[in-house]
N, CA, C and O atoms as a GROMACS GRO file, in nm:
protein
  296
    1UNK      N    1   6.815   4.473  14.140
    1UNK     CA    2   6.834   4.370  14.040
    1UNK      C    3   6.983   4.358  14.013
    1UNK      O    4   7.062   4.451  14.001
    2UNK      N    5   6.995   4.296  14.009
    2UNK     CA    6   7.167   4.185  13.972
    2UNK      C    7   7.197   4.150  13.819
    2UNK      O    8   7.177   4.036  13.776
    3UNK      N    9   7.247   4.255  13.739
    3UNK     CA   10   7.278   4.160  13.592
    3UNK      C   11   7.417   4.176  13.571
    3UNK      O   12   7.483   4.278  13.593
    4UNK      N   13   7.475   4.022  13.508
    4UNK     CA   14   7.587   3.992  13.472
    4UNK      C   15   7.639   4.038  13.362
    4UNK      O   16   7.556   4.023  13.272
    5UNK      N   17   7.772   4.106  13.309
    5UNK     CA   18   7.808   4.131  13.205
    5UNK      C   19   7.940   4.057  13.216
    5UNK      O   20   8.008   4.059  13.319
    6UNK      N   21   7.985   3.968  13.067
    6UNK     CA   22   8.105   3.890  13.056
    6UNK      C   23   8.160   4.002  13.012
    6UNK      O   24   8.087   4.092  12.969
    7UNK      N   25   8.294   4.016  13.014
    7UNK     CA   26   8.396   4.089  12.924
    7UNK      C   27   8.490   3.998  12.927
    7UNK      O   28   8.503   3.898  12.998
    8UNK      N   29   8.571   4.053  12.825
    8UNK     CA   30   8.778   4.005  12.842
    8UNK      C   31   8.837   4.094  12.978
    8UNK      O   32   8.780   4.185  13.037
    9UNK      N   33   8.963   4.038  13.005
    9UNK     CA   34   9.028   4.039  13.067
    9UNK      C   35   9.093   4.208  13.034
    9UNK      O   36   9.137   4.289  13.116
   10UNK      N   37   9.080   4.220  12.907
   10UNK     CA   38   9.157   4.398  12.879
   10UNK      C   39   9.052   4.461  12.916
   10UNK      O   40   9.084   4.570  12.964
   11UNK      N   41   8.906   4.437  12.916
   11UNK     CA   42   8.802   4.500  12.896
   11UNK      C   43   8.727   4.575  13.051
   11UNK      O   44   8.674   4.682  13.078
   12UNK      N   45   8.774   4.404  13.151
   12UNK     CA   46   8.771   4.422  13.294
   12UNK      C   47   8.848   4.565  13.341
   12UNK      O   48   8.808   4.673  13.384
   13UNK      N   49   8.959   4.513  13.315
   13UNK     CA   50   9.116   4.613  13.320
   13UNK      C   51   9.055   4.752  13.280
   13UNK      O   52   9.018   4.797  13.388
   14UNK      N   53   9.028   4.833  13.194
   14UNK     CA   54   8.960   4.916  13.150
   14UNK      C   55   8.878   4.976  13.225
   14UNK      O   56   8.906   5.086  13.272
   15UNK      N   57   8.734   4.899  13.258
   15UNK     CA   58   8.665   4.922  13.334
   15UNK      C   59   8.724   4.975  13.473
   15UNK      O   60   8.724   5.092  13.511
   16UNK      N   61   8.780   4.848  13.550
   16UNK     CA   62   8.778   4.920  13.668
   16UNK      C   63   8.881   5.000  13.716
   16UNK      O   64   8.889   5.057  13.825
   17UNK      N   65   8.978   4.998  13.598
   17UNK     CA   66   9.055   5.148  13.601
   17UNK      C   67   8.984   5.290  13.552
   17UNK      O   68   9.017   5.396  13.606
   18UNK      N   69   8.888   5.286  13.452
   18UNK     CA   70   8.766   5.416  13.469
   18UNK      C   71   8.731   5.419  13.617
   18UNK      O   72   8.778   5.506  13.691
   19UNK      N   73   8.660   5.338  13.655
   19UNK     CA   74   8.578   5.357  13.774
   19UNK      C   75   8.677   5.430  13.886
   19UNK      O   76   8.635   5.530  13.945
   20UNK      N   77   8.800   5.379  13.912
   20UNK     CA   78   8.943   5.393  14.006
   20UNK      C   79   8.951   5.561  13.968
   20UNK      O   80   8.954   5.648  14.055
   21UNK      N   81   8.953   5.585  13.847
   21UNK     CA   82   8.974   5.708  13.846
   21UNK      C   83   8.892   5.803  13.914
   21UNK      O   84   8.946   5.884  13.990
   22UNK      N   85   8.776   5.802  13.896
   22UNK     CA   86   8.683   5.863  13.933
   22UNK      C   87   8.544   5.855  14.036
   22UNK      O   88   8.425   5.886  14.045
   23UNK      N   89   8.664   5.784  14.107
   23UNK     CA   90   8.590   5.728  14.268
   23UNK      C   91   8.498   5.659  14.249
   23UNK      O   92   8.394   5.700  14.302
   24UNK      N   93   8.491   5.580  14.203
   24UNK     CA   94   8.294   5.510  14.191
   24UNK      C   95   8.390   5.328  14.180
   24UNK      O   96   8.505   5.293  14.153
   25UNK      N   97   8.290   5.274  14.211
   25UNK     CA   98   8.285   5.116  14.216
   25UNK      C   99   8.243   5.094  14.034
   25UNK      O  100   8.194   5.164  13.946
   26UNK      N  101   8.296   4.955  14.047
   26UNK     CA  102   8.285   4.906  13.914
   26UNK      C  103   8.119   4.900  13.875
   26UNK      O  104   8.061   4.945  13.776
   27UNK      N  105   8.071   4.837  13.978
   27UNK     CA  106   7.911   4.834  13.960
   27UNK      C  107   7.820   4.973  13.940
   27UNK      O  108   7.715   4.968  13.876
   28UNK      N  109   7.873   5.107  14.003
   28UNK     CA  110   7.833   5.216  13.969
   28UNK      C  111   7.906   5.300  13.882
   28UNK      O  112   7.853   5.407  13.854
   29UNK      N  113   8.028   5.272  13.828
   29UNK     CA  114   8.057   5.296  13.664
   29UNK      C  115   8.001   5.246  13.573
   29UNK      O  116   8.020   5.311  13.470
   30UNK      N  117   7.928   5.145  13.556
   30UNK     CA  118   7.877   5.068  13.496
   30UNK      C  119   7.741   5.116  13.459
   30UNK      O  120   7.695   5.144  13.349
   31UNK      N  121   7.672   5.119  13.612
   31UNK     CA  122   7.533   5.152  13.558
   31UNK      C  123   7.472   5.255  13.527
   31UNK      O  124   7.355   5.256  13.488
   32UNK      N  125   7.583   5.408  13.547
   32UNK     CA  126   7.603   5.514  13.498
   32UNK      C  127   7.633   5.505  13.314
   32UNK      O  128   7.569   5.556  13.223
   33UNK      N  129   7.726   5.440  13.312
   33UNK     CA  130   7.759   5.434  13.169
   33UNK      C  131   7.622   5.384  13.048
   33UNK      O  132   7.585   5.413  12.935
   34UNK      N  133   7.582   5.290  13.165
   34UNK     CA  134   7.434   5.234  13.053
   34UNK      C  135   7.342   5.308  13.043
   34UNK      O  136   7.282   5.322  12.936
   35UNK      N  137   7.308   5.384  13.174
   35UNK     CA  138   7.214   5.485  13.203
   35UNK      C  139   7.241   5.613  13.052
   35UNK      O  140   7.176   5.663  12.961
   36UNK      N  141   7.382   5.617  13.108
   36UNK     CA  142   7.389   5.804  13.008
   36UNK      C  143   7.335   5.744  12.891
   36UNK      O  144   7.239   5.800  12.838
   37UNK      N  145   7.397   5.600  12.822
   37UNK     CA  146   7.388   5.571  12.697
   37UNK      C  147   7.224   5.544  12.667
   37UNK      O  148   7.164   5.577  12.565
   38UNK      N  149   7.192   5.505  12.734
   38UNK     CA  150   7.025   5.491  12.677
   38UNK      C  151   6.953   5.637  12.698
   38UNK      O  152   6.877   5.674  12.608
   39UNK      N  153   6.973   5.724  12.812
   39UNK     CA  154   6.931   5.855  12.797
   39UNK      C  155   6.967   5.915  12.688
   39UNK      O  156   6.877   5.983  12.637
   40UNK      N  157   7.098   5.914  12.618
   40UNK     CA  158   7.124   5.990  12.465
   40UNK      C  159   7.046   5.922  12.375
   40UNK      O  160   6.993   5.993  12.289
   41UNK      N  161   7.024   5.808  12.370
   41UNK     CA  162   6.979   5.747  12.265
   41UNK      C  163   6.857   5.750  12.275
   41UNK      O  164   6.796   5.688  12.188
   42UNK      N  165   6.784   5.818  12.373
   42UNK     CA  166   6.613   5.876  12.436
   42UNK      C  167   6.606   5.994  12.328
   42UNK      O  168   6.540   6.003  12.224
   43UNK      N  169   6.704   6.086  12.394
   43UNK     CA  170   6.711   6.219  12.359
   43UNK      C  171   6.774   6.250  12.231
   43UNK      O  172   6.831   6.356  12.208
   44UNK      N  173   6.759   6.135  12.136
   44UNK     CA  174   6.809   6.155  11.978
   44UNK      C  175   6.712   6.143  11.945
   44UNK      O  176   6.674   6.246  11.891
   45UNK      N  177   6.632   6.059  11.947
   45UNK     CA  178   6.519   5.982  11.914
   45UNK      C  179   6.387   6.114  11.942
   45UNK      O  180   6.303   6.135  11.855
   46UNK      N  181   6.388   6.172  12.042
   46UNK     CA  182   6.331   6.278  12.074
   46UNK      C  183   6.340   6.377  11.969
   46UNK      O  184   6.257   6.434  11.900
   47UNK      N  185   6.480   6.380  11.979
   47UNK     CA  186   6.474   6.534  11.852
   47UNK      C  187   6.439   6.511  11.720
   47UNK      O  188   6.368   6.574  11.643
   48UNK      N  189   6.513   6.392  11.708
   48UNK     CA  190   6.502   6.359  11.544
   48UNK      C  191   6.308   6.337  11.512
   48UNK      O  192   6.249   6.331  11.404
   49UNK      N  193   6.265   6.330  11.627
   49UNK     CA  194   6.098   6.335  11.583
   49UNK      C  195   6.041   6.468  11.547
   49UNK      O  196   5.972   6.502  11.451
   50UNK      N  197   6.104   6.557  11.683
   50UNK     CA  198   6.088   6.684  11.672
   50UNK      C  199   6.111   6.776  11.574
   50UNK      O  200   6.071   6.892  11.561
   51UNK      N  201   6.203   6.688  11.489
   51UNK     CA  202   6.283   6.768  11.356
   51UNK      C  203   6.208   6.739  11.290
   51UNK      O  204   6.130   6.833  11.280
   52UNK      N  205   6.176   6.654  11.228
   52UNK     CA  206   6.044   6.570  11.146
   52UNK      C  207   5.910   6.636  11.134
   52UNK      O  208   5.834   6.642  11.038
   53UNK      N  209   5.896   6.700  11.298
   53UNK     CA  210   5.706   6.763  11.321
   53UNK      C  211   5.736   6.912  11.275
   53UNK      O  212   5.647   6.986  11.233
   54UNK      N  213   5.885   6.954  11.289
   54UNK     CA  214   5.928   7.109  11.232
   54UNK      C  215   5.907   7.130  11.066
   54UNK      O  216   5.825   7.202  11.010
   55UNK      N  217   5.979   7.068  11.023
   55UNK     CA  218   5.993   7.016  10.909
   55UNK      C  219   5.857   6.982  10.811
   55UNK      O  220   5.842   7.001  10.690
   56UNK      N  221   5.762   6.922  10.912
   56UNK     CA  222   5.623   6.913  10.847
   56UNK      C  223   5.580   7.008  10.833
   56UNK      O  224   5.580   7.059  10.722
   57UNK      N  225   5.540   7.055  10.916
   57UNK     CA  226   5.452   7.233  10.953
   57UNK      C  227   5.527   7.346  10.850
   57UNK      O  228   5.501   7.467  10.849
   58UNK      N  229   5.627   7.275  10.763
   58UNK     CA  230   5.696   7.366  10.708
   58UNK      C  231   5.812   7.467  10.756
   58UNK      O  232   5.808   7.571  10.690
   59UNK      N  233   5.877   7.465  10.818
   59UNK     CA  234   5.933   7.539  10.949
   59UNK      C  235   6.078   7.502  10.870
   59UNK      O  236   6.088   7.390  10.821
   60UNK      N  237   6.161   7.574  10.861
   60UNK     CA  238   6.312   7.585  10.818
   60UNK      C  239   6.417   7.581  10.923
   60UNK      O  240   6.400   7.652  11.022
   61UNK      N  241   6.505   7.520  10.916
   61UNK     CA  242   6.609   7.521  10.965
   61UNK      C  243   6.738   7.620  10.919
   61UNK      O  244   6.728   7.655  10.802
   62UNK      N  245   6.851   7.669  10.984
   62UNK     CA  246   6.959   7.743  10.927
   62UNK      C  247   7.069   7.660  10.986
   62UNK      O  248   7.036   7.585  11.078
   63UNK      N  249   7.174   7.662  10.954
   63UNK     CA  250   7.339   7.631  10.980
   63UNK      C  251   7.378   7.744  11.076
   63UNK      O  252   7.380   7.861  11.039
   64UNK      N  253   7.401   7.717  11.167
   64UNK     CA  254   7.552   7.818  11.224
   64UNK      C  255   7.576   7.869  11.142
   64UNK      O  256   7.539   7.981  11.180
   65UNK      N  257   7.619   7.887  11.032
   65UNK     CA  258   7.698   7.981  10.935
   65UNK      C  259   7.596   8.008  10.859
   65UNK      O  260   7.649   8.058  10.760
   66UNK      N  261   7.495   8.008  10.845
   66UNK     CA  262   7.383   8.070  10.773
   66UNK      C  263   7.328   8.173  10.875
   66UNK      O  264   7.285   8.280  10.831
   67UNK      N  265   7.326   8.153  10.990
   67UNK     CA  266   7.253   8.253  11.095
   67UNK      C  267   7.403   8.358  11.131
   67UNK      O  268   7.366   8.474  11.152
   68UNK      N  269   7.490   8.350  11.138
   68UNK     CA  270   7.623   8.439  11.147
   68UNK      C  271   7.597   8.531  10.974
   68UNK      O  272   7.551   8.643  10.949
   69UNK      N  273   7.631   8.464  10.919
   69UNK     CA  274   7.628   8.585  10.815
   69UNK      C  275   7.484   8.649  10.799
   69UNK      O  276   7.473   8.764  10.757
   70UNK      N  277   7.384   8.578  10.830
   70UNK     CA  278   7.289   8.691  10.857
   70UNK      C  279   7.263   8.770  10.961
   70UNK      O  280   7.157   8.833  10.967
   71UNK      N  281   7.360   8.777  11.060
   71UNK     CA  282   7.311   8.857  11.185
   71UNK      C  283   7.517   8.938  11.179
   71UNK      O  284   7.577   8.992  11.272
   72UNK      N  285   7.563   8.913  11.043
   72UNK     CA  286   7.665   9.033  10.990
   72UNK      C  287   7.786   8.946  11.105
   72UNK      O  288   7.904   8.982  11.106
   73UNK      N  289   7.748   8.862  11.172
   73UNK     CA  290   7.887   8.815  11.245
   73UNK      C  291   7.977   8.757  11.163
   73UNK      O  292   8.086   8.747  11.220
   74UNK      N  293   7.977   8.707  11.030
   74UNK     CA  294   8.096   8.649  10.963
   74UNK      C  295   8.115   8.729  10.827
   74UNK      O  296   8.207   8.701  10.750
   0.00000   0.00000   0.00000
């Protein structure tokens, strides 16, 4: 499949100087970049449910710095 994205002229510039850097074509910087971004935005969506079903069941969470001073590291 073939989809068009407009940008500006700085925006082009940008782009296919990322891509230049890091060996890849503009078209596969691109569809990497959309890819990662909808996979994070999978895998937020994931946890933040998961936090929710913890959270129900009653289940506690700690801080980094709540689990260090209880295991005497701070």
């Amino acid at each position: 499949m073939t989809i068009s994205v407009h940008v500006t002229d700085d925006q082009k510039v940008m782009i296919a100087d990322y891509a230049s850097s890091r060996g890849l074509s503009v078209s596969e910087a691109v569809r990497i970049a959309i890819l990662d971004r909808i996979e994070d935005e999978y895998d937020i969506a994931v946890a933040k449910k998961a936090l929710e079903e913890w959270k129900k069941d009653g289940k506690k969470t700690y801080t980094l710095e709540e689990v260090g001073r209880d295991l005497g590291f701070l």
